[in-house]
Every structure is written in C-alpha cells, then in structure tokens.
C-alpha positions as CSV (number, residue, x, y, z in Angstrom):
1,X,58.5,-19.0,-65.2
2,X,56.6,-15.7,-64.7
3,X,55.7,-14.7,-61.1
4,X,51.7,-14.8,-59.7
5,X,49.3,-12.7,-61.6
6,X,48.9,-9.7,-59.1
7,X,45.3,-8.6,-60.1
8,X,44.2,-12.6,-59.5
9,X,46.4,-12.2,-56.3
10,X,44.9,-9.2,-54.9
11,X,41.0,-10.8,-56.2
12,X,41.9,-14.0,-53.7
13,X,43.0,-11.8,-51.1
14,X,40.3,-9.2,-50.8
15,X,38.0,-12.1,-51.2
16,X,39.4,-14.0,-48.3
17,X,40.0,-11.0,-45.8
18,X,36.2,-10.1,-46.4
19,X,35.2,-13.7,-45.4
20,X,37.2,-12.9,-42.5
21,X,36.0,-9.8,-41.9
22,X,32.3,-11.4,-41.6
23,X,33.5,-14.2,-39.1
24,X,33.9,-16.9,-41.4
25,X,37.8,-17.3,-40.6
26,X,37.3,-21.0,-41.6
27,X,36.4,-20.2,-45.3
28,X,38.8,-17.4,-44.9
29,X,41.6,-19.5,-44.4
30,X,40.6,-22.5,-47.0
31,X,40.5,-19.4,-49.6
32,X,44.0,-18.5,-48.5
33,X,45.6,-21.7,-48.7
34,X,44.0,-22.3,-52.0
35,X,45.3,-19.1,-53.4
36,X,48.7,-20.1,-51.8
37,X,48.7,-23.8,-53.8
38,X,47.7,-21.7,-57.1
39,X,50.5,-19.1,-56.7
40,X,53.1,-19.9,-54.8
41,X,55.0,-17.8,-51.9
42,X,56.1,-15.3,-54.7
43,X,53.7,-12.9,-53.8
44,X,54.6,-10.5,-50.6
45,X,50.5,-9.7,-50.7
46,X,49.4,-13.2,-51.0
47,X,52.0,-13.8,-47.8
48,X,50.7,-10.9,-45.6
49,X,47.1,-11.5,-46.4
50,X,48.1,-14.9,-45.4
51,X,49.4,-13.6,-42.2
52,X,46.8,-11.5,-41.4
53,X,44.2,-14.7,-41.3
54,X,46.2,-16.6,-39.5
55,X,46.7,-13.7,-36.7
56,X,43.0,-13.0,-36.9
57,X,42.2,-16.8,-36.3
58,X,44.5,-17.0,-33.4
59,X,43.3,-14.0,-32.0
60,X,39.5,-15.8,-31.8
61,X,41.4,-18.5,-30.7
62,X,43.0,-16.7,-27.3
63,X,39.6,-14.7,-26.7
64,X,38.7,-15.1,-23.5
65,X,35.2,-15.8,-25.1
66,X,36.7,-18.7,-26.4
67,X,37.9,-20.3,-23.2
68,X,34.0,-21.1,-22.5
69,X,34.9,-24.5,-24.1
70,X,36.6,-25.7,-21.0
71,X,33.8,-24.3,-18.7
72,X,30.9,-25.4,-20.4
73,X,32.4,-29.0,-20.1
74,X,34.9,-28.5,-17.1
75,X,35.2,-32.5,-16.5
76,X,36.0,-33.3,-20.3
77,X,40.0,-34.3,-20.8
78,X,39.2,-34.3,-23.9
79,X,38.1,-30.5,-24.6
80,X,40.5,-29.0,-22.1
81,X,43.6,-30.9,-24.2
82,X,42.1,-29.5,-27.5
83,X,41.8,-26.0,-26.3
84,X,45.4,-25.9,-24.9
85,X,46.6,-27.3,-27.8
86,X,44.9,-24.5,-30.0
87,X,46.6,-21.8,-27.4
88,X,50.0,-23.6,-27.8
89,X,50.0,-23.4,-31.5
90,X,49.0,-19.7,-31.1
91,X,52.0,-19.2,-29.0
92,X,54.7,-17.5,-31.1
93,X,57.1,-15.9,-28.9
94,X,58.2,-16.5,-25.4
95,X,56.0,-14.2,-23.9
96,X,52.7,-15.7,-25.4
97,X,54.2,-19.4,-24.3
98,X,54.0,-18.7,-20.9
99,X,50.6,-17.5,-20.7
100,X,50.2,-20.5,-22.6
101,X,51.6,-22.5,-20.1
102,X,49.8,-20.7,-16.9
C-alpha cells in the first residue's frame, strides 16, 4: 500500500492552516480531520499541521477574551461547566492543569 500523496497532503494542509489563519478554526479543524480520514497518520506534515490547529484552537480557547462567557452569564451552571470543560481538555501538562484547576 503506497503512503499519502505529499502534494495532496501539503494542498489540505495549506488550505486548512489559511482557514486558520483567517479565524475560522472551526473549518480549519473539519478540513484537518477530513484530510486525516483520507490519508492516514502516515504523513509527519499532515500530523504537525494537525497539531498546529489543534494548539491554535486551544490557544482561543484559554484567551482571556474567551472567559467573557462566564461573565456575560455569571449565574449560568451551565456555561461556566462548558467553559471549564473546554480549559480542561486544553490542559496538557501539569502545569496548564493547575491553572485549569484555579
């Protein structure tokens, strides 16, 4: 079985990491787990482009901008649960845990 086609590999990438680079990390990230059901994890570019949206998201994601959510609606469970979870699943080492947790 021959490995991912690295022109079509670099075409999904560059195509998804300019969606990012406009702010549309949802597309971004769509494109990127497309390209990773057409090809595989063979590639080492697919994987870091892959990488690099998924940092990218999480970095919106821990903004301080984005912690609005909970004071625009400081009374809703419901919101504050959902943002804490997005910040937990951002955590990925023991350092970014605890300021997680505080």
């Amino acid at each position: 079985m021959a490995g991912p086609d690295p022109a079509a590999v670099r075409a999904e990438c560059d195509q998804a990491l300019a969606c990012l680079q406009r702010g549309n990390q949802p597309k971004a990230l769509r494109l990127m787990k497309e390209a990773l059901a057409r090809h595989g994890e063979g590639s080492p570019l697919l994987l870091r482009a892959h990488g690099t949206v998924h940092s990218r998201i999480t970095a919106v994601l821990t903004d301080p901008a984005a912690c609005r959510v909970v004071d625009l609606a400081p009374d809703s469970l419901e919101l504050a649960h959902f943002h804490t979870l997005l910040l937990y699943k951002a955590a990925s080492d023991n350092h970014t845990y605890e300021e997680v947790l505080a």
